[in-house]
N, CA, C and O atoms as a Tinker XYZ file with bonds, in Angstrom:
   332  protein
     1  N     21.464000  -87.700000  -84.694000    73     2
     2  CA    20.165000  -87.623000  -85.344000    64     1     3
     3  C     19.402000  -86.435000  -84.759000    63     2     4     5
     4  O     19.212000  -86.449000  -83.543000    81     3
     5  N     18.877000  -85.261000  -85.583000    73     3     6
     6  CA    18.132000  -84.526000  -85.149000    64     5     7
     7  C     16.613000  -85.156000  -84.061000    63     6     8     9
     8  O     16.071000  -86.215000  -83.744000    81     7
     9  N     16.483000  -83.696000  -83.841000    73     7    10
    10  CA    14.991000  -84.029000  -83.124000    64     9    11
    11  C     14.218000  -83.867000  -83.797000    63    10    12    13
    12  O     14.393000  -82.772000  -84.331000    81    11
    13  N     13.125000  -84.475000  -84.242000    73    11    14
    14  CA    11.603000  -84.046000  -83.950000    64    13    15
    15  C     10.709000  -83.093000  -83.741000    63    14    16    17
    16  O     10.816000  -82.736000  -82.568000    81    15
    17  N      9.858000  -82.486000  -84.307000    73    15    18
    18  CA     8.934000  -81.715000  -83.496000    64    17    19
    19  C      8.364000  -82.317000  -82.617000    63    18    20    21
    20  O      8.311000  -81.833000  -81.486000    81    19
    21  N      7.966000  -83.161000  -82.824000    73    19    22
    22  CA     7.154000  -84.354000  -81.641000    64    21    23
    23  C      7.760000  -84.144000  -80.640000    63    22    24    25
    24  O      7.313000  -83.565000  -79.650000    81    23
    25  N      9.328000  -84.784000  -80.838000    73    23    26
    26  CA    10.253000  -84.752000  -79.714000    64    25    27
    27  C     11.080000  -83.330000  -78.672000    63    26    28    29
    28  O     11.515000  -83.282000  -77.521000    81    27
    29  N     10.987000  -82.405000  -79.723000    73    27    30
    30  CA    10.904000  -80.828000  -79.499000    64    29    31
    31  C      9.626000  -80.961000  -78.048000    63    30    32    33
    32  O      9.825000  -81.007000  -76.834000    81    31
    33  N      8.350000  -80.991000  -78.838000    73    31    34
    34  CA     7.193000  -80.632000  -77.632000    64    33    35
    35  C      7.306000  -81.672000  -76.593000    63    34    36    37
    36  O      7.001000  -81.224000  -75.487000    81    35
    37  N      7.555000  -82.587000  -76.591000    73    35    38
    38  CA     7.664000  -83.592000  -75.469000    64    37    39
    39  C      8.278000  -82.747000  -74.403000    63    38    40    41
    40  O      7.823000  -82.150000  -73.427000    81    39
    41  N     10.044000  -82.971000  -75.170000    73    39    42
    42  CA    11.154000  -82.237000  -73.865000    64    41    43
    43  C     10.492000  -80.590000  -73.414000    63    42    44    45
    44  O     10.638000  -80.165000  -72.268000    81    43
    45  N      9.862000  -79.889000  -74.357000    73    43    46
    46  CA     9.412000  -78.871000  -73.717000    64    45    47
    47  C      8.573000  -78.726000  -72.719000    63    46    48    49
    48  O      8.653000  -77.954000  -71.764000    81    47
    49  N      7.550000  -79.703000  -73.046000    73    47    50
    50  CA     6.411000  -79.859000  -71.894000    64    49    51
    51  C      6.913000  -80.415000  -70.553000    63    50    52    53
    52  O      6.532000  -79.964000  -69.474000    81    51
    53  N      8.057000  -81.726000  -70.724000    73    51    54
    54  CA     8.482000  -81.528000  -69.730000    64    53    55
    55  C      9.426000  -80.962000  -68.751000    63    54    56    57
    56  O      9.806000  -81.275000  -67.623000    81    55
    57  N      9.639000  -80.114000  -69.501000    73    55    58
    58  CA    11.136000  -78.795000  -68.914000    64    57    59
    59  C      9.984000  -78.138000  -67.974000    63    58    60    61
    60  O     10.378000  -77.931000  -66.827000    81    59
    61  N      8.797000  -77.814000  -68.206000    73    59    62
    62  CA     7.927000  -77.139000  -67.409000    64    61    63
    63  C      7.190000  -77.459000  -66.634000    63    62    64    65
    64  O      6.570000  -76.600000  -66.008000    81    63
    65  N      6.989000  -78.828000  -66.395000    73    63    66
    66  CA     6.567000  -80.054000  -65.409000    64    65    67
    67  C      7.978000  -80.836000  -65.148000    63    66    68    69
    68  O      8.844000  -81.192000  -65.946000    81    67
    69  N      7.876000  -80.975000  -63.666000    73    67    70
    70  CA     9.005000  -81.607000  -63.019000    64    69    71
    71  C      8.724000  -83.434000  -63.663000    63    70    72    73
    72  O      9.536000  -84.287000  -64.023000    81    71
    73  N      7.309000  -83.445000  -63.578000    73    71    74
    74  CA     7.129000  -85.075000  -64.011000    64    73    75
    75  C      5.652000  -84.862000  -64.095000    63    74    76    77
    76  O      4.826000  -84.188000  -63.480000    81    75
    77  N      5.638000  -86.185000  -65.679000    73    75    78
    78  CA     4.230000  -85.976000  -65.743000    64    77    79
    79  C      3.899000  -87.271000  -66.138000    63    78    80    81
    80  O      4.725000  -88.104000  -66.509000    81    79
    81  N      2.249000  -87.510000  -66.031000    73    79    82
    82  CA     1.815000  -88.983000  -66.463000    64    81    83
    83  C      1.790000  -89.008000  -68.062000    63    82    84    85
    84  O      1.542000  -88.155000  -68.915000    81    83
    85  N      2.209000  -90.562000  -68.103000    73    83    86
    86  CA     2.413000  -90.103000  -69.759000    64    85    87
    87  C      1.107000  -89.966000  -70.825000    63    86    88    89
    88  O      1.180000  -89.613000  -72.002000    81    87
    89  N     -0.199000  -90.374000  -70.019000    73    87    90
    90  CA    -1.769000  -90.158000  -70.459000    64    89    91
    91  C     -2.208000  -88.818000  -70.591000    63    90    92    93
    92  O     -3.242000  -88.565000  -71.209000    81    91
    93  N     -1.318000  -87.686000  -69.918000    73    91    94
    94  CA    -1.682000  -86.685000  -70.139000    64    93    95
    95  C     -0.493000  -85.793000  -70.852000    63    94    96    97
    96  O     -0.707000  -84.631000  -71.198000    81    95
    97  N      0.656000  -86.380000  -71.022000    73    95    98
    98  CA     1.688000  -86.018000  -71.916000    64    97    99
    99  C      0.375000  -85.384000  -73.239000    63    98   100   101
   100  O     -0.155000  -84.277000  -73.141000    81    99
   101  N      0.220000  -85.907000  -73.839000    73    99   102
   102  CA    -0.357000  -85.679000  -75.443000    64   101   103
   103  C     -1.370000  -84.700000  -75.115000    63   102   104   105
   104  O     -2.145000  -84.713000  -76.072000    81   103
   105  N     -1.801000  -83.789000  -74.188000    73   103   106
   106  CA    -2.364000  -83.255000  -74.229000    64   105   107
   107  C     -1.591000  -81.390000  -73.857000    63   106   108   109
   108  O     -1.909000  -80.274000  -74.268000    81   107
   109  N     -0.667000  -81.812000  -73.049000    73   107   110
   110  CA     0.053000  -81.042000  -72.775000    64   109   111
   111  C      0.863000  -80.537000  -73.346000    63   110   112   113
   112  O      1.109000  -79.334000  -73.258000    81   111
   113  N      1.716000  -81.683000  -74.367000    73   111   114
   114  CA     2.354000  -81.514000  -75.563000    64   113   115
   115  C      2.009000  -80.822000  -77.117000    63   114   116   117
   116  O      2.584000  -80.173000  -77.991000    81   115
   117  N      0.495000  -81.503000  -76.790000    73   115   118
   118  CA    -0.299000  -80.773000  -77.911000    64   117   119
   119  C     -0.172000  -81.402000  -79.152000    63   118   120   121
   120  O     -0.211000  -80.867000  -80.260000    81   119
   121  N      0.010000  -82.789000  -78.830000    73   119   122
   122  CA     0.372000  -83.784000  -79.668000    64   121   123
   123  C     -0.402000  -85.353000  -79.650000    63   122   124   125
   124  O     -0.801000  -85.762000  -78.560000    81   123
   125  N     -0.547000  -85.988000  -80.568000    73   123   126
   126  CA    -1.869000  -87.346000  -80.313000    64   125   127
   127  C     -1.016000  -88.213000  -79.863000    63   126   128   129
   128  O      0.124000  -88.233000  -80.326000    81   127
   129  N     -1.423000  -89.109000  -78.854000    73   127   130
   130  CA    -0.980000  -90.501000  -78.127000    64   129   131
   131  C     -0.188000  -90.975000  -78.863000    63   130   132   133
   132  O      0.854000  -91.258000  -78.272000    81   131
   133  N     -0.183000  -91.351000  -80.578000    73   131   134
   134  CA     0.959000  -92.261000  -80.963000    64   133   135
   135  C      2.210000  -91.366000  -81.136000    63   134   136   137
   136  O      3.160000  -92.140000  -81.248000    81   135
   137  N      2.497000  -90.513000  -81.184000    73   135   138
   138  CA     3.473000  -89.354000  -81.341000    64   137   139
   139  C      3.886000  -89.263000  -80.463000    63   138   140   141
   140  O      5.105000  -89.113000  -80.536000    81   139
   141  N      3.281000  -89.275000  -78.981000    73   139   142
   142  CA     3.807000  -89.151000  -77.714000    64   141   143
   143  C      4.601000  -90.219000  -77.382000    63   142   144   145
   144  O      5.767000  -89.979000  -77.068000    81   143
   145  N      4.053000  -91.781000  -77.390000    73   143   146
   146  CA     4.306000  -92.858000  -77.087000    64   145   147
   147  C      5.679000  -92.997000  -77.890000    63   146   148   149
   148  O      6.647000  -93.533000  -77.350000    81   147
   149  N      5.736000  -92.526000  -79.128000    73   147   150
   150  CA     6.850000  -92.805000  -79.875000    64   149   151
   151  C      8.014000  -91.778000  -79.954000    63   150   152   153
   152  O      9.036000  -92.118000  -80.552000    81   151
   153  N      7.922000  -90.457000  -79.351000    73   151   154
   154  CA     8.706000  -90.086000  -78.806000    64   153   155
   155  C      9.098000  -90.249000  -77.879000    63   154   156   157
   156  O     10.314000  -90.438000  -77.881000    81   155
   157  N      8.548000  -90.281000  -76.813000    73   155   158
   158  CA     8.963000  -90.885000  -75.457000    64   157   159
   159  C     10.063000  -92.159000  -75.483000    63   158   160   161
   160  O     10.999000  -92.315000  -74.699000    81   159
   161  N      9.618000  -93.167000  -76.793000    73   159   162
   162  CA    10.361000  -94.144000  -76.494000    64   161   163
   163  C     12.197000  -93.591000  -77.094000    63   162   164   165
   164  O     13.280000  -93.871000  -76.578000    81   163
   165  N     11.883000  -92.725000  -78.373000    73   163   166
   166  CA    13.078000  -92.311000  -78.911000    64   165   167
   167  C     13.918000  -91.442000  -77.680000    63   166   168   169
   168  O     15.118000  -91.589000  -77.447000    81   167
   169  N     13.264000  -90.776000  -77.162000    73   167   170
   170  CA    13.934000  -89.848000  -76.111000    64   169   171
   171  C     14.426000  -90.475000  -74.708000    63   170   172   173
   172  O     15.349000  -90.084000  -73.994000    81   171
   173  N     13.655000  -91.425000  -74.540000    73   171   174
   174  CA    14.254000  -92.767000  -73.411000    64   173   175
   175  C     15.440000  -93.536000  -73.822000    63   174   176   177
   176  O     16.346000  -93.474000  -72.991000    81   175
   177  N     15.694000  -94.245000  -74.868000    73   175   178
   178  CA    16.613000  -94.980000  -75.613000    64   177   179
   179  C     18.064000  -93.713000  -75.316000    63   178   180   181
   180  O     19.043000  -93.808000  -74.576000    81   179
   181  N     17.662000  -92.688000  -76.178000    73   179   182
   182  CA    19.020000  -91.444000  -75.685000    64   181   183
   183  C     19.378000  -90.988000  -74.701000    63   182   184   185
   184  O     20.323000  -90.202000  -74.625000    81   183
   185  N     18.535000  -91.484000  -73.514000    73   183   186
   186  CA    18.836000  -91.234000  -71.897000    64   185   187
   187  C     18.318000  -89.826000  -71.675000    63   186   188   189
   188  O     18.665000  -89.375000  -70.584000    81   187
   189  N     17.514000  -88.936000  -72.483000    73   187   190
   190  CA    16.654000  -88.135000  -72.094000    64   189   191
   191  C     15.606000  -87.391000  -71.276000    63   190   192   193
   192  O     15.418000  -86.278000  -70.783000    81   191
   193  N     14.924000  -88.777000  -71.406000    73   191   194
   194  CA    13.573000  -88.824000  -70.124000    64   193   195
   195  C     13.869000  -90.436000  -69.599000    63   194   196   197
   196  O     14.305000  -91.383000  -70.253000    81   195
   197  N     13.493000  -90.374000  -68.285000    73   195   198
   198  CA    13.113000  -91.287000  -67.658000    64   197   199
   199  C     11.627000  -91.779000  -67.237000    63   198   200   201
   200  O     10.749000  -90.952000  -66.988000    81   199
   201  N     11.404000  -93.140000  -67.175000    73   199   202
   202  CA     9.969000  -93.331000  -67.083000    64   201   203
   203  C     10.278000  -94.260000  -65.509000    63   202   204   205
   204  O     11.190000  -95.011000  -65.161000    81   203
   205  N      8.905000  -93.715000  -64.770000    73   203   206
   206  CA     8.703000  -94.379000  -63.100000    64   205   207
   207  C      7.292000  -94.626000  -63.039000    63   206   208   209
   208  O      6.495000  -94.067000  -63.793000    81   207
   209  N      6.962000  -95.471000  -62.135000    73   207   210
   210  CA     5.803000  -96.059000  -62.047000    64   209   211
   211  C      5.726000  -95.432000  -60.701000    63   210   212   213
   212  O      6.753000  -95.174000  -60.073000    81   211
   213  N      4.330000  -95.135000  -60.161000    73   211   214
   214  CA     3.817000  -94.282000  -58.745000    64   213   215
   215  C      3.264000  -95.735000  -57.859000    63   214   216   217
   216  O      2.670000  -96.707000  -58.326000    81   215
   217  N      3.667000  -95.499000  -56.524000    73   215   218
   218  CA     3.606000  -96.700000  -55.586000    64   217   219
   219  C      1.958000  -97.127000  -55.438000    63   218   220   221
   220  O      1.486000  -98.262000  -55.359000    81   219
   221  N      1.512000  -96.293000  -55.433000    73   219   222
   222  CA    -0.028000  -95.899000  -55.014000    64   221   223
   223  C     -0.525000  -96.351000  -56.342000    63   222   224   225
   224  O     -1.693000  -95.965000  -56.294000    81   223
   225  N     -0.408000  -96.784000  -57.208000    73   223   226
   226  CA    -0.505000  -96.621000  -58.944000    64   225   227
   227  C      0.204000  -96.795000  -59.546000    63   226   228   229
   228  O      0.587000  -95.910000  -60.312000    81   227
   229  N      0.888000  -98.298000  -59.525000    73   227   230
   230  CA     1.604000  -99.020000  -60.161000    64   229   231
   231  C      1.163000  -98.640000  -61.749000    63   230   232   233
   232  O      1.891000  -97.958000  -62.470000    81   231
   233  N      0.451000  -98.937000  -61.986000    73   231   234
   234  CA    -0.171000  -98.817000  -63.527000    64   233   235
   235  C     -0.003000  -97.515000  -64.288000    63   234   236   237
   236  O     -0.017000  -97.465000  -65.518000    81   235
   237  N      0.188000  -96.262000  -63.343000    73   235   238
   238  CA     0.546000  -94.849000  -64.098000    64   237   239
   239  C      1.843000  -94.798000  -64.329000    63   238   240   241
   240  O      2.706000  -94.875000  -63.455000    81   239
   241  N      2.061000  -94.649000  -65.665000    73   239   242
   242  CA     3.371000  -94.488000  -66.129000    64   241   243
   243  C      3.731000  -92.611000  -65.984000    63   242   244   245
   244  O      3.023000  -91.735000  -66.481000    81   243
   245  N      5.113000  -92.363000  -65.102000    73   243   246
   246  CA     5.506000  -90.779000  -65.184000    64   245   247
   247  C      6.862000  -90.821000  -65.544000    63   246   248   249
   248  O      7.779000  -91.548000  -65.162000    81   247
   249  N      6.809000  -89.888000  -66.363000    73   247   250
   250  CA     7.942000  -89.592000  -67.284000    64   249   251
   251  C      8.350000  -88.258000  -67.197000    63   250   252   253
   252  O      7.646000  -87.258000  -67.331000    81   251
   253  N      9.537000  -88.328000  -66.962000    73   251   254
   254  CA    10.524000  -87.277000  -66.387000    64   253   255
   255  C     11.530000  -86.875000  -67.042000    63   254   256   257
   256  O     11.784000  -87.769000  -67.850000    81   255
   257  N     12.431000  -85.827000  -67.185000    73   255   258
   258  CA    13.543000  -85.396000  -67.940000    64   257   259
   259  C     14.782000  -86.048000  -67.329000    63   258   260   261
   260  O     14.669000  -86.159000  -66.108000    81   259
   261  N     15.703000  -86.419000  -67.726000    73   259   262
   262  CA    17.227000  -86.759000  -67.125000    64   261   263
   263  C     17.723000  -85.627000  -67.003000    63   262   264   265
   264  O     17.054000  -84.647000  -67.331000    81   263
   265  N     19.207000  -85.468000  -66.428000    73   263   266
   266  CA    19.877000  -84.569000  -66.564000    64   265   267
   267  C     20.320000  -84.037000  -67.801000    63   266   268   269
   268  O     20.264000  -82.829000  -68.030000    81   267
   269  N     20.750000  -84.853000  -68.600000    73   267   270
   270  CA    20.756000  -84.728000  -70.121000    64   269   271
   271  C     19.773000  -84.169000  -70.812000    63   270   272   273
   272  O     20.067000  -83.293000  -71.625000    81   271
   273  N     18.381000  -84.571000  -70.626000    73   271   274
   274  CA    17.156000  -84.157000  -70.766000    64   273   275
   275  C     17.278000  -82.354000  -71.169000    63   274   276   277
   276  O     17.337000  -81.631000  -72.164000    81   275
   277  N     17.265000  -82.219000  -69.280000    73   275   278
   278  CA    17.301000  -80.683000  -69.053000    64   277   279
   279  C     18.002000  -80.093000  -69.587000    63   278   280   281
   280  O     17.486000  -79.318000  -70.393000    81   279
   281  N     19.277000  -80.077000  -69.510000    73   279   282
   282  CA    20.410000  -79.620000  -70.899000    64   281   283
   283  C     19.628000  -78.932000  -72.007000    63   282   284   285
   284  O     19.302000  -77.757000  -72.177000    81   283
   285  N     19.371000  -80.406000  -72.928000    73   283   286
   286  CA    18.896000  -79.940000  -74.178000    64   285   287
   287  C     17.385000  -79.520000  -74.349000    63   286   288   289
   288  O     16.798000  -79.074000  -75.335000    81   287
   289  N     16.959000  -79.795000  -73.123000    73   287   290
   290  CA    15.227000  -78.894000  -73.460000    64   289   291
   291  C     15.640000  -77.646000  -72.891000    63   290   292   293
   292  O     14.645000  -76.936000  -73.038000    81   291
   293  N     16.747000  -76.792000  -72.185000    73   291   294
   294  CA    16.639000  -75.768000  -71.658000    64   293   295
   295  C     17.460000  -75.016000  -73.142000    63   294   296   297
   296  O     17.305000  -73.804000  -73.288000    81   295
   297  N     18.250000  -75.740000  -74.115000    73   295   298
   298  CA    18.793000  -74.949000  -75.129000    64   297   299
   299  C     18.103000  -74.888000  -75.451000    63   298   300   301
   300  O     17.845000  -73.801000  -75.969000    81   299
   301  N     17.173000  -75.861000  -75.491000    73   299   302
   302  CA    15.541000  -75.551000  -76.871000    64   301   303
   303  C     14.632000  -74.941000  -76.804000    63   302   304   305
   304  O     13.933000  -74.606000  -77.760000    81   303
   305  N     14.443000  -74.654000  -75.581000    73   303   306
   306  CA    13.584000  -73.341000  -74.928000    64   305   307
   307  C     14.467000  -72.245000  -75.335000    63   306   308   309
   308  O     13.796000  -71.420000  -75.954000    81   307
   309  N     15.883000  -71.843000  -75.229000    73   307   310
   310  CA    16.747000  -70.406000  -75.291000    64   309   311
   311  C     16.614000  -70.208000  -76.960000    63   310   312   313
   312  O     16.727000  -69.014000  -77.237000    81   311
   313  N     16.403000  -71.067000  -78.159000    73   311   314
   314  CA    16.473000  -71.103000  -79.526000    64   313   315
   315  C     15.272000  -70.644000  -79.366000    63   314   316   317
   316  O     15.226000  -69.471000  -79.737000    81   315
   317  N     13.657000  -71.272000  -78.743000    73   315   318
   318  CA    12.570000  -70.654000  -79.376000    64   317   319
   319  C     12.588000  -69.487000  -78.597000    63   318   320   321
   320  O     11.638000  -68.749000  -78.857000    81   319
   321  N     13.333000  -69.081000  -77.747000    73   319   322
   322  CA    12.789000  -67.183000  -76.847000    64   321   323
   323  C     13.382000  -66.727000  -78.116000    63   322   324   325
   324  O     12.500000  -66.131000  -78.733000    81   323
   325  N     14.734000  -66.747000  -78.927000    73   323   326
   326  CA    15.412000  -66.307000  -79.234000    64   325   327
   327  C     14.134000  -65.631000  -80.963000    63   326   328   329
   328  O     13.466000  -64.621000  -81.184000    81   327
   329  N     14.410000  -66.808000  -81.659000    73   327   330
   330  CA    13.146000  -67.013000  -82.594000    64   329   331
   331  C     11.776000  -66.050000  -82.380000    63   330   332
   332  O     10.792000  -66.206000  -83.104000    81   331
């Protein structure tokens, strides 16, 4: 199944952040909360990003790229230099 633009800006934003909270995902992404939330979940399910909770702040959700992740957000970064 293709990606997304949604899912495009997600993995991009986080190819350039090692890890980020997912409250400020949609801003970074440049994309509104339900778009985020619902990519995130599509891109988690494919083993993409990973989501961790902070010790100090159980309640902040951070969401991170997998190895898999990086892979395909670093081709997707080399398609848009290319573009």
């Amino acid at each position: 199944m293709p990606l997304r633009e949604s899912e495009t800006k997600v993995l991009l934003a986080l190819l350039k952040n090692e890890q980020i909270p997912i409250m400020t995902l949609p801003k970074i992404a440049k994309l509104g909360g339900s778009a985020v939330y619902n990519s995130v979940r599509w891109l988690s399910v494919r083993g993409l990003v990973s989501e961790s909770r902070e010790n100090e702040a159980p309640r902040r959700r951070m969401i991170r790229l997998s190895e898999k992740g990086k892979r395909v957000a670093t081709m997707l970064q080399q398609i848009e230099q290319t573009l």
